[in-house]
N, C-alpha and C positions, 0 to 999 in steps of 0.2 A: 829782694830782701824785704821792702815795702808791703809788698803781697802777702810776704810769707806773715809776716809779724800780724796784717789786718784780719788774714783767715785762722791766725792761732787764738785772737784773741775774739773773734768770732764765737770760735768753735768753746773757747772759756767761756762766752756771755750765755750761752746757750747750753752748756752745760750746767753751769751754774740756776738757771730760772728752771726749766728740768729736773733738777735734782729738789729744788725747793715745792715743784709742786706734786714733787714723789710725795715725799716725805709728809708734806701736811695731806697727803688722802689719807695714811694708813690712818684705823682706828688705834686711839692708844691700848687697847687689850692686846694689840697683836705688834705694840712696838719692842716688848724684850725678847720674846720668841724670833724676830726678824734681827735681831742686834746680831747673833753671829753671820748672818750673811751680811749684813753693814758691812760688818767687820773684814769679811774678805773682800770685798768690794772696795773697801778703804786701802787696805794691801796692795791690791792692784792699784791703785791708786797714790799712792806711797812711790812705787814702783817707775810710774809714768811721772811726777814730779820728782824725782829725783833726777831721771832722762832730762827732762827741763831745765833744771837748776843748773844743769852741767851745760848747756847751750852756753853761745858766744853773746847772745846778746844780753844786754842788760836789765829789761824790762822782763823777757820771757824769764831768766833767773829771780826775777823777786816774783812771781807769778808760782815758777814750782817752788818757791821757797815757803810763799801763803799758803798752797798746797799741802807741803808736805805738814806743815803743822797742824791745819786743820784735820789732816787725815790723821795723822798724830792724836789729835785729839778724841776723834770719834773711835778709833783703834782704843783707848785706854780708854776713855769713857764705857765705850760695847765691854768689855772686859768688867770693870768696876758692876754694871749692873747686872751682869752676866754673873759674875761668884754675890753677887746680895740674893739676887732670885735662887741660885743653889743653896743657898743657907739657910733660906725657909724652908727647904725638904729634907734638910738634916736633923735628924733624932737627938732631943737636947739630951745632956747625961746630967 
């Protein structure tokens, strides 16, 4: 159980600084074009913290629970800037 808990939270600390040096390479030209694949990325991710939150242990459920809102958030975030970039291409009347 020891194990399991030191390589999940492993495998979190290493996702997490990974993800952070994704994210600051792109240029920002090419960060709302890139938002709906976030976006399924998030999904999936959604998905696997929710698998989480439902574990027996305590710590691994507040983990997919920070998860699932964060991804939560980049999910409605990618969406929000996603319909403002479609509204500049729409023909005002």
């Amino acid at each position: 159980m020891e194990g399991d808990l030191v390589s999940l939270l492993t495998i979190f600390v290493l996702a997490t600084f990974v993800g952070f040096e994704v994210i600051t390479k792109v240029p920002p030209t090419l960060h709302t074009p890139l938002m709906s694949g976030s976006n399924a990325i998030s999904g999936i991710t959604i998905i696997g913290a929710i698998l989480a939150a439902g574990t027996d242990h305590w710590l691994i459920q507040v983990f997919g629970f920070i998860a699932i809102v964060f991804a939560m958030i980049n999910v409605v975030g990618g969406f929000v800037v996603t319909n403002r970039m479609l509204q500049m291409f729409r023909k005002k009347e």
